[in-house]
C-alpha positions in Angstrom: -45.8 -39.1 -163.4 -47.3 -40.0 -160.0 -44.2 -39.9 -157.7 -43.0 -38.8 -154.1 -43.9 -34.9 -155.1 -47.6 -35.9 -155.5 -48.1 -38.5 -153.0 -48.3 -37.4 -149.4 -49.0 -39.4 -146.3 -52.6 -37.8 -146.4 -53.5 -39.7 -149.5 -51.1 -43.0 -149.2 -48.2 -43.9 -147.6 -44.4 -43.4 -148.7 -41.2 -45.2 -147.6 -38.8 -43.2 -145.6 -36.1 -45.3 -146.0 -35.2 -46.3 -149.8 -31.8 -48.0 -150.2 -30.7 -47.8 -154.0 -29.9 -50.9 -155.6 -29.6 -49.8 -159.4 -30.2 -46.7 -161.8 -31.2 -46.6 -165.1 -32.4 -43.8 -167.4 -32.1 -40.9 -164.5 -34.5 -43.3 -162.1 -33.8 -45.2 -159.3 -34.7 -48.9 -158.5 -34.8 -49.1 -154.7 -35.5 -51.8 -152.0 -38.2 -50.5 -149.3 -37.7 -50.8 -145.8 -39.6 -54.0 -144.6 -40.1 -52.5 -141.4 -41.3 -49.7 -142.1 -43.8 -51.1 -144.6 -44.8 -53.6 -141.9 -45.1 -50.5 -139.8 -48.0 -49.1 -142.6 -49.6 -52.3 -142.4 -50.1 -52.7 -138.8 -51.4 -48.8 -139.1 -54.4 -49.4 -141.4 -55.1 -52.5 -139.5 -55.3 -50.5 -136.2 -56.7 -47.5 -137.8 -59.1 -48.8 -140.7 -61.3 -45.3 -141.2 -58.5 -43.2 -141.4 -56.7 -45.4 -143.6 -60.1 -45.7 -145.3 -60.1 -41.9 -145.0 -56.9 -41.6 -146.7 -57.5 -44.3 -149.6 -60.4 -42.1 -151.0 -58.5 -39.1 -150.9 -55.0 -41.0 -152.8 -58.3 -42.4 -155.2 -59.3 -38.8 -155.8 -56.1 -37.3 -156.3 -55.1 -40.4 -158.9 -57.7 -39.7 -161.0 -57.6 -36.1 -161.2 -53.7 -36.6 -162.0 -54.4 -39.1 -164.7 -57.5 -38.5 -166.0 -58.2 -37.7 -170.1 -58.9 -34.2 -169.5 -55.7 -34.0 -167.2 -53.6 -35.6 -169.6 -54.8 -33.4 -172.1 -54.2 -30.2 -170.9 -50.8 -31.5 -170.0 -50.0 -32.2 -174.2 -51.6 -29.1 -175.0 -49.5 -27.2 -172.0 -46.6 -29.0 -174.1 -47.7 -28.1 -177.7 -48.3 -24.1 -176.6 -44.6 -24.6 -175.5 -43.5 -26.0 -178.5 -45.0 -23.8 -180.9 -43.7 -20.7 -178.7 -39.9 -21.4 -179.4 
């Protein structure tokens, strides 16, 4: 549900660099880039209100993605779909 095509780098940070290591069930299980992450790490260390900044905003977005009423309209988007074929 909450994947790369909801998450930006405005509300938390992604791993460029994913190299696969299995697939099961259309997904992929991938190993991050340790760099990289170490890279994030040392960012919100240097730069704690923005990553501050950017932890309210991920917060936000989270639960407007998963909350009851959200989830909701989703089955009932689903149902109206259903019912229509």
């Amino acid at each position: 549900m909450f994947n790369e095509h909801r998450l930006t780098f405005s509300t938390g940070g992604l791993l460029d660099k994913l190299m696969p290591r299995a697939q099961a069930y259309g997904f992929f299980w991938a190993e991050p880039s340790i760099k990289q992450a170490a890279a994030y790490v040392r960012d919100v260390y240097e730069h704690r209100d923005e990553a501050c900044a950017r932890a309210l905003r991920g917060q936000a977005k989270t639960q407007s993605l998963l909350s009851l009423e959200a989830a909701g309209q989703r089955m009932r988007d689903r149902l109206e779909q259903i019912v229509a074929v």
